[in-house]
mmJSON file of the N, C-alpha and C atoms, coordinates in Angstrom:
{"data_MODEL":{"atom_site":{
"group_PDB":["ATOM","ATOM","ATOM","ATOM","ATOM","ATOM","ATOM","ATOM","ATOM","ATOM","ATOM","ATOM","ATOM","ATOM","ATOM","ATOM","ATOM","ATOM","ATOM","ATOM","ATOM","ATOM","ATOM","ATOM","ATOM","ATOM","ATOM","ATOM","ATOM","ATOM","ATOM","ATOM","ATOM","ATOM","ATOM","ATOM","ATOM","ATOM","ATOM","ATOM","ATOM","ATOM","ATOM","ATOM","ATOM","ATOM","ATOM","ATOM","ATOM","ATOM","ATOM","ATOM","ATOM","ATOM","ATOM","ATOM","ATOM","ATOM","ATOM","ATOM","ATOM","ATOM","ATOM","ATOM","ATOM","ATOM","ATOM","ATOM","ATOM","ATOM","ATOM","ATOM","ATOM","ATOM","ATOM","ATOM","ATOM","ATOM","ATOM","ATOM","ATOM","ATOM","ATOM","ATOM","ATOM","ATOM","ATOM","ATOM","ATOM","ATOM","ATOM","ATOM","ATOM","ATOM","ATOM","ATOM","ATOM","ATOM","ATOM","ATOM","ATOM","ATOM","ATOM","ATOM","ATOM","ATOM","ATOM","ATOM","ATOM","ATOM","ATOM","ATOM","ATOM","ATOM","ATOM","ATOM","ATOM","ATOM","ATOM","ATOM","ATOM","ATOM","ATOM","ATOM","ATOM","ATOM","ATOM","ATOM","ATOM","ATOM","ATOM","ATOM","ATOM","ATOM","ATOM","ATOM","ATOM","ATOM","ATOM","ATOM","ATOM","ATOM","ATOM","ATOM","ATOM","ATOM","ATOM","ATOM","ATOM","ATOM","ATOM","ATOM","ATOM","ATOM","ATOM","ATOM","ATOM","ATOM","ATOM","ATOM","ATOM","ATOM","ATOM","ATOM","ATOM","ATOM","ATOM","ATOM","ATOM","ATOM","ATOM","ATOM","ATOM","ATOM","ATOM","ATOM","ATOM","ATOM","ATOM","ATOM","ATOM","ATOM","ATOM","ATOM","ATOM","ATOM","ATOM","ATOM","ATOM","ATOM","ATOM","ATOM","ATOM","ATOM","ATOM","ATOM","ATOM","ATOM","ATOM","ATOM","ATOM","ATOM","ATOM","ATOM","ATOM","ATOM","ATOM","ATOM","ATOM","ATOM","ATOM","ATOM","ATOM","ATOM","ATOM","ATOM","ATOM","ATOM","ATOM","ATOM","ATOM","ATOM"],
"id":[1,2,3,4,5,6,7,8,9,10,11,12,13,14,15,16,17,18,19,20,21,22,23,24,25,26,27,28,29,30,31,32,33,34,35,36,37,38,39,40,41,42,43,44,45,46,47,48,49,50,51,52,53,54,55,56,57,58,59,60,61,62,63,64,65,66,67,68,69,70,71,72,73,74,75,76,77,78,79,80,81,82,83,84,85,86,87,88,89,90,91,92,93,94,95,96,97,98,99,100,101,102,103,104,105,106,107,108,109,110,111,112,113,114,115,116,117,118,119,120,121,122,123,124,125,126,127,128,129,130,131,132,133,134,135,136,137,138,139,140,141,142,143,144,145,146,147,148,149,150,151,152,153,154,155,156,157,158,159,160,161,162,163,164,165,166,167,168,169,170,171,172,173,174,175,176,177,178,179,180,181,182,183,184,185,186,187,188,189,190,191,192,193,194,195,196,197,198,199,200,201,202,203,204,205,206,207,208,209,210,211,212,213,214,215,216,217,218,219,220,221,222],
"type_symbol":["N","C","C","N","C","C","N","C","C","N","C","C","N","C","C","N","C","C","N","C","C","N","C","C","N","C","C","N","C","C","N","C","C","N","C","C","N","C","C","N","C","C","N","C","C","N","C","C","N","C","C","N","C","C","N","C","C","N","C","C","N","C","C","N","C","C","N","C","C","N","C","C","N","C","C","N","C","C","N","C","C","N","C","C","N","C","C","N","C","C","N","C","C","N","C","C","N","C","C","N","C","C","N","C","C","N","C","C","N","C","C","N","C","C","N","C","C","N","C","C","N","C","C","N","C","C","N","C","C","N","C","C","N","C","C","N","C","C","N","C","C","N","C","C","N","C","C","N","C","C","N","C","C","N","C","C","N","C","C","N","C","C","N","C","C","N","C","C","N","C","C","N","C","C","N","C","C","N","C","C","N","C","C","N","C","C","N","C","C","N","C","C","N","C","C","N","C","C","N","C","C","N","C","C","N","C","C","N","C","C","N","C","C","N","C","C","N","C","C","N","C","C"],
"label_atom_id":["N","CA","C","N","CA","C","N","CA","C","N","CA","C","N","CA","C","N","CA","C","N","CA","C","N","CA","C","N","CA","C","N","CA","C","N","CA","C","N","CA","C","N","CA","C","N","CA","C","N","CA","C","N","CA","C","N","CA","C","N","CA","C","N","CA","C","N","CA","C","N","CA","C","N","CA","C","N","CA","C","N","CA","C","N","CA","C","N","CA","C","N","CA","C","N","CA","C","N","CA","C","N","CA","C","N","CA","C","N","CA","C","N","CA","C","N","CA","C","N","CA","C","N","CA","C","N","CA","C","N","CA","C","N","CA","C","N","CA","C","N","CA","C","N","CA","C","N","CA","C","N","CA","C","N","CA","C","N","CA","C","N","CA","C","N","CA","C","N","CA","C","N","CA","C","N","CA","C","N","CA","C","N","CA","C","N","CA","C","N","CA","C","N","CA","C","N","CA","C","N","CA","C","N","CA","C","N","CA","C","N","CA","C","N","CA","C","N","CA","C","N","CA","C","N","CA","C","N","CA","C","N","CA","C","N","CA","C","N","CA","C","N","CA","C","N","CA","C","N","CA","C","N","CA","C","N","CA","C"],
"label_alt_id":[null,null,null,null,null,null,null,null,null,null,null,null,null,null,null,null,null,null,null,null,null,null,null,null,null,null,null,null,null,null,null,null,null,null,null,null,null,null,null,null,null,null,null,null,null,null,null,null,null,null,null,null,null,null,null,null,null,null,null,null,null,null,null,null,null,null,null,null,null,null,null,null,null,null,null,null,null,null,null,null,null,null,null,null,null,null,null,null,null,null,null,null,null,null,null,null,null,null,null,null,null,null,null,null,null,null,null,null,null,null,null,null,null,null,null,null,null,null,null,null,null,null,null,null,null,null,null,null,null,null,null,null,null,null,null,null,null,null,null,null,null,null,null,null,null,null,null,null,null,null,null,null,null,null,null,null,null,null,null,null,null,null,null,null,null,null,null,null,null,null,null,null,null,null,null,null,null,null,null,null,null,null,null,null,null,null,null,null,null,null,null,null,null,null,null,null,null,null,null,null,null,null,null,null,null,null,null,null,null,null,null,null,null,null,null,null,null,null,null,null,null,null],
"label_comp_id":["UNK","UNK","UNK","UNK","UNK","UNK","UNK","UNK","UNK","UNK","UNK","UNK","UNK","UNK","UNK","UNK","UNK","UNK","UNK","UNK","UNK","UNK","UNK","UNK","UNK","UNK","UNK","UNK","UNK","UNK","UNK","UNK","UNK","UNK","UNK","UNK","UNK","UNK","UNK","UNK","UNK","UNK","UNK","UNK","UNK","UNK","UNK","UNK","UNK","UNK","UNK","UNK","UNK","UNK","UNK","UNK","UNK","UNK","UNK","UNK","UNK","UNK","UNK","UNK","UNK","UNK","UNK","UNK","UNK","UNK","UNK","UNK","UNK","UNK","UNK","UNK","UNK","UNK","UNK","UNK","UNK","UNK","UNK","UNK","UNK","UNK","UNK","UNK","UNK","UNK","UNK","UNK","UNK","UNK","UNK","UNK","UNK","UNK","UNK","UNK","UNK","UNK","UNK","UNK","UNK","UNK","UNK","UNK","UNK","UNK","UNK","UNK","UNK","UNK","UNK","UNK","UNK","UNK","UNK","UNK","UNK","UNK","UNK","UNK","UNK","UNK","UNK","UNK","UNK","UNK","UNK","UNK","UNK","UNK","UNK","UNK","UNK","UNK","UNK","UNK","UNK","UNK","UNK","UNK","UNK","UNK","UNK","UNK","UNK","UNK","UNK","UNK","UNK","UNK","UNK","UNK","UNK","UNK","UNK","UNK","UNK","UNK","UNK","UNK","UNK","UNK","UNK","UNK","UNK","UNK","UNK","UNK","UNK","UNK","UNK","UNK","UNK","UNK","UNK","UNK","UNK","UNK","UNK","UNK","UNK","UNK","UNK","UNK","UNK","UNK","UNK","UNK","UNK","UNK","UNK","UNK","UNK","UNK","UNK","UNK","UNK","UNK","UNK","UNK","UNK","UNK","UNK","UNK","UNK","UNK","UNK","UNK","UNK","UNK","UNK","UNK","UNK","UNK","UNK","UNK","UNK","UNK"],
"label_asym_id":["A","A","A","A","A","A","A","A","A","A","A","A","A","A","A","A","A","A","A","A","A","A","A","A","A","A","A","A","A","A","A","A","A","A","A","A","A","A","A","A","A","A","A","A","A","A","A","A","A","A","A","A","A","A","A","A","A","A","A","A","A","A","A","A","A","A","A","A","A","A","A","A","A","A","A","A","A","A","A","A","A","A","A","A","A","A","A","A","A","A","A","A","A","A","A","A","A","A","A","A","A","A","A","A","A","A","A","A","A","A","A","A","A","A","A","A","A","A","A","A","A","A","A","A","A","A","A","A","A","A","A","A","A","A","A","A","A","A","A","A","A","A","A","A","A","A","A","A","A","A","A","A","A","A","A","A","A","A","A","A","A","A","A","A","A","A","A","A","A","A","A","A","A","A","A","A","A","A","A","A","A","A","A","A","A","A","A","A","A","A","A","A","A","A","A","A","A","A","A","A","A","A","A","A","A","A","A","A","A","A","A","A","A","A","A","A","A","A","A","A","A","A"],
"label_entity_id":["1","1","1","1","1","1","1","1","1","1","1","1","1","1","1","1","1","1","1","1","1","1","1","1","1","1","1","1","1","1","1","1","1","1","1","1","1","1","1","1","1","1","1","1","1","1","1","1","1","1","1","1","1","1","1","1","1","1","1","1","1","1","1","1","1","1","1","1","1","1","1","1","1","1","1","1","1","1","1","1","1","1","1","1","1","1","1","1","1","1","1","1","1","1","1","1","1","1","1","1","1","1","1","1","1","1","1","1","1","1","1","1","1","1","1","1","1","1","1","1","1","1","1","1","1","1","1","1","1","1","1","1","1","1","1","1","1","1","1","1","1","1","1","1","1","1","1","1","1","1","1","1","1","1","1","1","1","1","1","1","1","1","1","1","1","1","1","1","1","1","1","1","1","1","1","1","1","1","1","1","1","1","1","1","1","1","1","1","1","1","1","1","1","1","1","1","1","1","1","1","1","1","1","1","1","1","1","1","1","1","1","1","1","1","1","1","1","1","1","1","1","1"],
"label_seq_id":[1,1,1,2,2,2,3,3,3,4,4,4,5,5,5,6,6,6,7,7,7,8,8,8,9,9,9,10,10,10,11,11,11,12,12,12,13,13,13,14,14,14,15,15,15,16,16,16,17,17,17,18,18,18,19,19,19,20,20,20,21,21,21,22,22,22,23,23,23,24,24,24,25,25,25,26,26,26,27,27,27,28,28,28,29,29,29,30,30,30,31,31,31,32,32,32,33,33,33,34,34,34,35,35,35,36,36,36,37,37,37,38,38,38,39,39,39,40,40,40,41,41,41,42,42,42,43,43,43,44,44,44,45,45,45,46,46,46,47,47,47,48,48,48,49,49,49,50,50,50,51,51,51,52,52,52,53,53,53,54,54,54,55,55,55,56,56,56,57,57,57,58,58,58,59,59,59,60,60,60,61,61,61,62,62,62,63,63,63,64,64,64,65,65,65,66,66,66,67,67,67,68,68,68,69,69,69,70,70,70,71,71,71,72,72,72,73,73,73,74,74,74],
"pdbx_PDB_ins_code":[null,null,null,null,null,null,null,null,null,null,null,null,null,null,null,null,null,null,null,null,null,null,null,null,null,null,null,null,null,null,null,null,null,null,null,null,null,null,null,null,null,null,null,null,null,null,null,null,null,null,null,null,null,null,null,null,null,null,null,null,null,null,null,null,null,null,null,null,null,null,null,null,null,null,null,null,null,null,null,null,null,null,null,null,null,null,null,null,null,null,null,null,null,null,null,null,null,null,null,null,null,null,null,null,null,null,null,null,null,null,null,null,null,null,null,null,null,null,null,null,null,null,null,null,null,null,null,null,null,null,null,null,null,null,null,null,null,null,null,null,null,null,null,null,null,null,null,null,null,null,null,null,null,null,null,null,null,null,null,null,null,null,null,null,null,null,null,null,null,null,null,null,null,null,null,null,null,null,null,null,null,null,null,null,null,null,null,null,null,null,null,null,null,null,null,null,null,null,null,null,null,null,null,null,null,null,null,null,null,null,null,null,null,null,null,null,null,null,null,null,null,null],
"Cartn_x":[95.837,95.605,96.902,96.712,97.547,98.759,100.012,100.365,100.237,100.241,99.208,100.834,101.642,103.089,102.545,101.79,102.239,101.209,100.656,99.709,100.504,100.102,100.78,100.423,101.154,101.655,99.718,99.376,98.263,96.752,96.982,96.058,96.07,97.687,97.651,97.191,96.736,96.53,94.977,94.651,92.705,92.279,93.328,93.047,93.458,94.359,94.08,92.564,92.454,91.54,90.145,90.246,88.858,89.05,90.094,90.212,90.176,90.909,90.081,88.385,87.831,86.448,85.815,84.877,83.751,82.746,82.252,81.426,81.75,81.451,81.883,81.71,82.311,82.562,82.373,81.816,81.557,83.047,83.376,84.132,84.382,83.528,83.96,84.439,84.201,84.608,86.664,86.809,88.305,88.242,88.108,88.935,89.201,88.461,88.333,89.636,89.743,90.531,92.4,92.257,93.516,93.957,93.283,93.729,93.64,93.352,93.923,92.838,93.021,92.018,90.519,89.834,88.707,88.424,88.89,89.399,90.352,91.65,92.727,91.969,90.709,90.487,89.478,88.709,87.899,88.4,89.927,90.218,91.057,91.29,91.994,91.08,89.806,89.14,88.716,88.571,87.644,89.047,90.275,91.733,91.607,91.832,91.128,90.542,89.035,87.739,88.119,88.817,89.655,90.17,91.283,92.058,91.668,90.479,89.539,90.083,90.764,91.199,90.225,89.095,87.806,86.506,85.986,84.108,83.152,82.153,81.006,79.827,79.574,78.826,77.508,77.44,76.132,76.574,75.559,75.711,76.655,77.793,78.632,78.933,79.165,79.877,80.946,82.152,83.186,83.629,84.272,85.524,86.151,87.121,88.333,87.986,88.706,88.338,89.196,89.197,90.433,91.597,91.679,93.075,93.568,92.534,92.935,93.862,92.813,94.048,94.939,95.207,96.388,97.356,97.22,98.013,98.7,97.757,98.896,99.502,99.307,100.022,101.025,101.518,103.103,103.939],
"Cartn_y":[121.354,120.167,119.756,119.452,118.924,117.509,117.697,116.289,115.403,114.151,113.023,112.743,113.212,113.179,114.281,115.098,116.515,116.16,114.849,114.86,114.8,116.143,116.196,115.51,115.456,114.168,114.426,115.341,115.935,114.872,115.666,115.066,113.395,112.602,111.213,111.071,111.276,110.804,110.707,112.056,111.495,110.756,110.779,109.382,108.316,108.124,106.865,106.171,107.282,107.296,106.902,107.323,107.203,105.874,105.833,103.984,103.099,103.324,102.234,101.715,103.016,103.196,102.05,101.417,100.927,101.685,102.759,103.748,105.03,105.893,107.289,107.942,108.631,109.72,110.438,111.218,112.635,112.925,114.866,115.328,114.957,114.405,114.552,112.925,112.255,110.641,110.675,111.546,111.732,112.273,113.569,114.03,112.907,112.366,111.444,110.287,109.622,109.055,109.289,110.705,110.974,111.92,112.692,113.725,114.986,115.537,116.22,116.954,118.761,119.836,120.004,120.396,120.169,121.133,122.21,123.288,122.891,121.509,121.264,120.581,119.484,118.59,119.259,119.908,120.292,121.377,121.787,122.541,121.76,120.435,119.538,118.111,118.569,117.44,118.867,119.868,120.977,120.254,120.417,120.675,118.733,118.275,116.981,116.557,117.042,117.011,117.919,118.596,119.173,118.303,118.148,117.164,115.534,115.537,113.935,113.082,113.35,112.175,111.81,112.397,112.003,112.964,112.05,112.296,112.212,112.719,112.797,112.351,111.264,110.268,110.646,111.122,111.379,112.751,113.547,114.983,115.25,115.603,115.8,114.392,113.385,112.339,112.311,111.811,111.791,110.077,109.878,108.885,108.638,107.946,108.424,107.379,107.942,107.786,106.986,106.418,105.514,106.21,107.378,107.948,108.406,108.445,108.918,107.468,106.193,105.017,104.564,105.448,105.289,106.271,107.566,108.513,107.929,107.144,106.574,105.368,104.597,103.511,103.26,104.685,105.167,104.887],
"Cartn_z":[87.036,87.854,88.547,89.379,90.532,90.206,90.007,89.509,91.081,90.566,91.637,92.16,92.336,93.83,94.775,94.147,95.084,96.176,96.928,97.887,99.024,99.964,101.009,102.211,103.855,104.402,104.869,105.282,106.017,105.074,103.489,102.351,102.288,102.697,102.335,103.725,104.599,105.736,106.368,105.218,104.855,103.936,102.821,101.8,102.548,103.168,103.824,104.725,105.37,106.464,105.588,104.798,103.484,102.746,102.716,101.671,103.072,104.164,104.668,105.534,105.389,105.929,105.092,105.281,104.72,103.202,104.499,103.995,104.283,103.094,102.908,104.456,104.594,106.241,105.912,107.238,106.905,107.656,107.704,108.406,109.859,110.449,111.747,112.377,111.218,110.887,111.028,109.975,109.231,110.485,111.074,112.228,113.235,113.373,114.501,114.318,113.081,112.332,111.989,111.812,111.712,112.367,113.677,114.254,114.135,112.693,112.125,112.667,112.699,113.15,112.415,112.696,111.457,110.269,110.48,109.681,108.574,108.903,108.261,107.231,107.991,106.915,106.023,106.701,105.664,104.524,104.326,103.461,102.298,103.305,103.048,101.685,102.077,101.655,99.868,100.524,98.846,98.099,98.331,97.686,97.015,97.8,97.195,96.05,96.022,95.383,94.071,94.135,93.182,91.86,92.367,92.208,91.93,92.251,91.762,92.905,93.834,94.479,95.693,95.897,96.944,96.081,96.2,95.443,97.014,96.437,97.57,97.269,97.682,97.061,97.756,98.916,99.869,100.219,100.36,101.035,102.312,102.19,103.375,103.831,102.917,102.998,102.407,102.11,101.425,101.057,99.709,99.749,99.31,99.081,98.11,97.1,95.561,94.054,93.967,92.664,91.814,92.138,91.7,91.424,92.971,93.807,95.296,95.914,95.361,95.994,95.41,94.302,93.363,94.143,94.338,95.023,96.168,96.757,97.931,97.968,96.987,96.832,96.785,96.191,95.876,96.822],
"occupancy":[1.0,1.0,1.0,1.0,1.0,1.0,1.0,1.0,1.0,1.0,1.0,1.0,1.0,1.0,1.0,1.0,1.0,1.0,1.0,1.0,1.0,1.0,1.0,1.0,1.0,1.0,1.0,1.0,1.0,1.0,1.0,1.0,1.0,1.0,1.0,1.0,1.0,1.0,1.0,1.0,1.0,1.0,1.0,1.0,1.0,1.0,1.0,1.0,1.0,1.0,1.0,1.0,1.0,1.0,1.0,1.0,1.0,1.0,1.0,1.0,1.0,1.0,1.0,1.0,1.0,1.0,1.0,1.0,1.0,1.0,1.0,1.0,1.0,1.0,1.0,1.0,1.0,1.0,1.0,1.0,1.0,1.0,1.0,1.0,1.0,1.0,1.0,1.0,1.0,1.0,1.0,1.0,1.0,1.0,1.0,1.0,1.0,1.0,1.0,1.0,1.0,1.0,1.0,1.0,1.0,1.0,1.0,1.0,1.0,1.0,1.0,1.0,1.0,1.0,1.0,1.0,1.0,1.0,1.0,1.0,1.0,1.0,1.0,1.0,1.0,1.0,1.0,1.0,1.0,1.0,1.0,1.0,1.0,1.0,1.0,1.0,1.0,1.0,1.0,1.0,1.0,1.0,1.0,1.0,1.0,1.0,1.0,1.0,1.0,1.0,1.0,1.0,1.0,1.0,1.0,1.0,1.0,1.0,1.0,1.0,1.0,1.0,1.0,1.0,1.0,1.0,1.0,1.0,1.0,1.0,1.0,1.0,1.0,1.0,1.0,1.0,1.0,1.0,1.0,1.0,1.0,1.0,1.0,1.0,1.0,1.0,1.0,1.0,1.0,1.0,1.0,1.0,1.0,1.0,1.0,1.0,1.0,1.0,1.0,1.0,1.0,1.0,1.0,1.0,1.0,1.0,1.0,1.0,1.0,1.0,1.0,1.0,1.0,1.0,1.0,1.0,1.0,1.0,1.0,1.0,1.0,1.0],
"B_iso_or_equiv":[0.0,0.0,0.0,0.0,0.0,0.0,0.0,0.0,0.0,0.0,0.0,0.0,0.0,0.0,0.0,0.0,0.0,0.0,0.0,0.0,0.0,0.0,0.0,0.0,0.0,0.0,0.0,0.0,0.0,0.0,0.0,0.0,0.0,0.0,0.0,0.0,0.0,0.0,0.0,0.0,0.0,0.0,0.0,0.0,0.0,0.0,0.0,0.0,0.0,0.0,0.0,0.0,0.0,0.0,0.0,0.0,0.0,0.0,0.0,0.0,0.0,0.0,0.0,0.0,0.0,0.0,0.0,0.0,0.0,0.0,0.0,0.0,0.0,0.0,0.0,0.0,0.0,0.0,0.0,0.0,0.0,0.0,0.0,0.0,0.0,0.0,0.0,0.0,0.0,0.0,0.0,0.0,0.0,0.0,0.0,0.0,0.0,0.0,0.0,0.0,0.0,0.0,0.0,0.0,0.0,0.0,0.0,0.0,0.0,0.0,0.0,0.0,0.0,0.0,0.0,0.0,0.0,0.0,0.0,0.0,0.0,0.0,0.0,0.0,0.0,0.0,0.0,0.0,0.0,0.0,0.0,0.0,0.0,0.0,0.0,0.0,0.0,0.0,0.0,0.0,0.0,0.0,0.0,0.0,0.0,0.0,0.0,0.0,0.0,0.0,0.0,0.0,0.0,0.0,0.0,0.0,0.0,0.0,0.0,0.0,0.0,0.0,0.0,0.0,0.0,0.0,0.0,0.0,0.0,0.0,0.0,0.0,0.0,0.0,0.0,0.0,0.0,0.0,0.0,0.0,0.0,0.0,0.0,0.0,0.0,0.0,0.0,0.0,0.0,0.0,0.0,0.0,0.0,0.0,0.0,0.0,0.0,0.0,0.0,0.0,0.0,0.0,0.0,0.0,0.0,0.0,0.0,0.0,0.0,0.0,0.0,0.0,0.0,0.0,0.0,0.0,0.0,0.0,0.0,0.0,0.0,0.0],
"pdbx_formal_charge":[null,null,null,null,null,null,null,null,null,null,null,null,null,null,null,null,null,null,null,null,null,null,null,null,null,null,null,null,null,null,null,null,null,null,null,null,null,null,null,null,null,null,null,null,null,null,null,null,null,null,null,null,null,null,null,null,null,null,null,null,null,null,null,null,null,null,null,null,null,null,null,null,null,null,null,null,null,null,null,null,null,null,null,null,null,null,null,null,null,null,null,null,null,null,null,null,null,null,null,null,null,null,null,null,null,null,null,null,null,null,null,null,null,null,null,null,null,null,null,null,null,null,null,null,null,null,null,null,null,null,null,null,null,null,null,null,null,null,null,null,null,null,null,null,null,null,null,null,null,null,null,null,null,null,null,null,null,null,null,null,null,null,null,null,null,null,null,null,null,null,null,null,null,null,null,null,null,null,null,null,null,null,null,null,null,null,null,null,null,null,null,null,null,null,null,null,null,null,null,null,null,null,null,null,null,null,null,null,null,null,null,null,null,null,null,null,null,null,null,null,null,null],
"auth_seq_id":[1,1,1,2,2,2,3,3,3,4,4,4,5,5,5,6,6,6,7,7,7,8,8,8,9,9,9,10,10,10,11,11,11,12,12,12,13,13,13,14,14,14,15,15,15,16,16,16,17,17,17,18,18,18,19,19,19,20,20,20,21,21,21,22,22,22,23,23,23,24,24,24,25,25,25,26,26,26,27,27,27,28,28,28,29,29,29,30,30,30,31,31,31,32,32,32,33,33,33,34,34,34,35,35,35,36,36,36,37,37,37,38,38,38,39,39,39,40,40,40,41,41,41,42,42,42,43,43,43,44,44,44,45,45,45,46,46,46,47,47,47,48,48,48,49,49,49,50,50,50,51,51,51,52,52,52,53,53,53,54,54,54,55,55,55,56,56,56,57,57,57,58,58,58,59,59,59,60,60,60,61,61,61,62,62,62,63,63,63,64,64,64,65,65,65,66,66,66,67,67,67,68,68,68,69,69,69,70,70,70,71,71,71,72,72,72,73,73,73,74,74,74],
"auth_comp_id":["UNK","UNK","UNK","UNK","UNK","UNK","UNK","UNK","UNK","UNK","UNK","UNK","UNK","UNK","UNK","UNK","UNK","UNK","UNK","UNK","UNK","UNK","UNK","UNK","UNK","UNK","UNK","UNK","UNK","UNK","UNK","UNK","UNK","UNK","UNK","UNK","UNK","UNK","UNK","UNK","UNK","UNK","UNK","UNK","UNK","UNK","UNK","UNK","UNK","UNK","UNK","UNK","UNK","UNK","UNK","UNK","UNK","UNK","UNK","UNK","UNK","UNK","UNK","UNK","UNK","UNK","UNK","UNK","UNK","UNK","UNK","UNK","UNK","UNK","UNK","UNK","UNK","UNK","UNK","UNK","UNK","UNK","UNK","UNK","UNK","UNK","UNK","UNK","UNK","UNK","UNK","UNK","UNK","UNK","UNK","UNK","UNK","UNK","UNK","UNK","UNK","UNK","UNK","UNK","UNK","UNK","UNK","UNK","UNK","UNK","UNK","UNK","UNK","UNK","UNK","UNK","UNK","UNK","UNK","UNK","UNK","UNK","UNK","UNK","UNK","UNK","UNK","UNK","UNK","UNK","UNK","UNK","UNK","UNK","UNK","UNK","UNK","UNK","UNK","UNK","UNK","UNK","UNK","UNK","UNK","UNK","UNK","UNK","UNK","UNK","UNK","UNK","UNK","UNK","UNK","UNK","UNK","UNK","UNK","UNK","UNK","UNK","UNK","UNK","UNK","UNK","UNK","UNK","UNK","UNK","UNK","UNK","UNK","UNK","UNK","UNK","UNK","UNK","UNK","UNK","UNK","UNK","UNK","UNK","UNK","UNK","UNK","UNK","UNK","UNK","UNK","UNK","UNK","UNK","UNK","UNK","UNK","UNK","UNK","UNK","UNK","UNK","UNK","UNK","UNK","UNK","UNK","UNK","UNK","UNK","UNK","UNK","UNK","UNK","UNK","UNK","UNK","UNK","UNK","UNK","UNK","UNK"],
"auth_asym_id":["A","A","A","A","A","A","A","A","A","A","A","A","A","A","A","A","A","A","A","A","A","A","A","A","A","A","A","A","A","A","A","A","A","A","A","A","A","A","A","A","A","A","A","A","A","A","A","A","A","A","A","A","A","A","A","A","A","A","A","A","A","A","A","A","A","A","A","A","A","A","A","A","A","A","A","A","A","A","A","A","A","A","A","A","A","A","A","A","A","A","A","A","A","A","A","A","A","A","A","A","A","A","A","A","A","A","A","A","A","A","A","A","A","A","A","A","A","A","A","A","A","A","A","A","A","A","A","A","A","A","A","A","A","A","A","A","A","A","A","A","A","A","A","A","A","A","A","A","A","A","A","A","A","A","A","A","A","A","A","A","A","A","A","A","A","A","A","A","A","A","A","A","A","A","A","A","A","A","A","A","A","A","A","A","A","A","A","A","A","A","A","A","A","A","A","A","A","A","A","A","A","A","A","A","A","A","A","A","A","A","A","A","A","A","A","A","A","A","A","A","A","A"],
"auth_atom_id":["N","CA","C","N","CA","C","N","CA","C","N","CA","C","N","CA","C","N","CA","C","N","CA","C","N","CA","C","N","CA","C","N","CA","C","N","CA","C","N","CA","C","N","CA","C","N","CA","C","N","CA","C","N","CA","C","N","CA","C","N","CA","C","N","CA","C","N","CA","C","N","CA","C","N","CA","C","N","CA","C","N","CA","C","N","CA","C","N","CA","C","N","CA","C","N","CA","C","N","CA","C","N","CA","C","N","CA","C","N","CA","C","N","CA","C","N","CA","C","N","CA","C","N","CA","C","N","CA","C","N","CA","C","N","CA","C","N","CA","C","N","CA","C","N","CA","C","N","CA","C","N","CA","C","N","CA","C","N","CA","C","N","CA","C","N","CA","C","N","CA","C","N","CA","C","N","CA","C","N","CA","C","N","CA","C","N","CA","C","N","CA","C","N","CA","C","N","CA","C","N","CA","C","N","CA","C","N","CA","C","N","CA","C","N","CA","C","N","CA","C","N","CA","C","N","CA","C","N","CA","C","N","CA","C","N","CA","C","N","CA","C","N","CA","C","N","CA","C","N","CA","C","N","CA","C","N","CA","C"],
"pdbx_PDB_model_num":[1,1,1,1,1,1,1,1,1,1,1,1,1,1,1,1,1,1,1,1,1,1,1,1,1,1,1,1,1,1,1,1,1,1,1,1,1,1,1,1,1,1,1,1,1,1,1,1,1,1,1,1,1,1,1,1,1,1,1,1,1,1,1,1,1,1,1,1,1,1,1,1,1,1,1,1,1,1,1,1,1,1,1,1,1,1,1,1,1,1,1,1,1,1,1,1,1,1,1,1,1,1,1,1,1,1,1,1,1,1,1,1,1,1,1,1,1,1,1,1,1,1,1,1,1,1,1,1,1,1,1,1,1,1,1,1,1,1,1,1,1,1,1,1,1,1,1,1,1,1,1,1,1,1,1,1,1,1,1,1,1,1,1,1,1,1,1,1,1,1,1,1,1,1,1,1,1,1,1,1,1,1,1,1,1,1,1,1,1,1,1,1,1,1,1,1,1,1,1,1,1,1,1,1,1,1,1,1,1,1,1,1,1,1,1,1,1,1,1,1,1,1]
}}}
C-alpha cells in the first residue's frame, strides 16, 4: 500500500477536484476540472481506488474517501 505522502501533484489535483464537487463525477467531470488528459486521469483515478483515496459510489462515478481528504490536507 501506498504511504498517504506519496500522492502525486497530477493525483492531488483530482482529489481536489473530487472533494470539492457536490456529487460524485464521472471522468469527463475531473477532466474538465483539472485539465488533466483523460488517459492521465483515468489511470490516475484505478491508482487512487487502490490506495482507498476515491471510492465509486455510482457506476463510473467517482469521489474522494476519508483518507483521500486527509491526503491533501497536508
Amino acid at each position: 500500500m501506498s504511504d498517504k505522502s506519496d500522492v502525486t501533484a497530477e493525483q492531488k489535483q483530482i482529489l481536489e477536484a473530487l472533494a470539492h464537487a457536490d456529487v460524485p463525477c464521472g471522468s469527463k467531470d475531473i477532466v474538465a476540472a483539472t485539465g488533466l488528459d483523460k488517459k492521465v486521469v483515468s489511470s490516475k483515478i484505478t491508482a487512487l481506488k487502490k490506495i482507498g483515496f476515491v471510492d465509486s459510489p455510482v457506476r463510473c462515478k467517482y469521489g474522494v474517501t476519508a483518507a483521500g481528504r486527509e491526503a491533501i490536507s497536508k
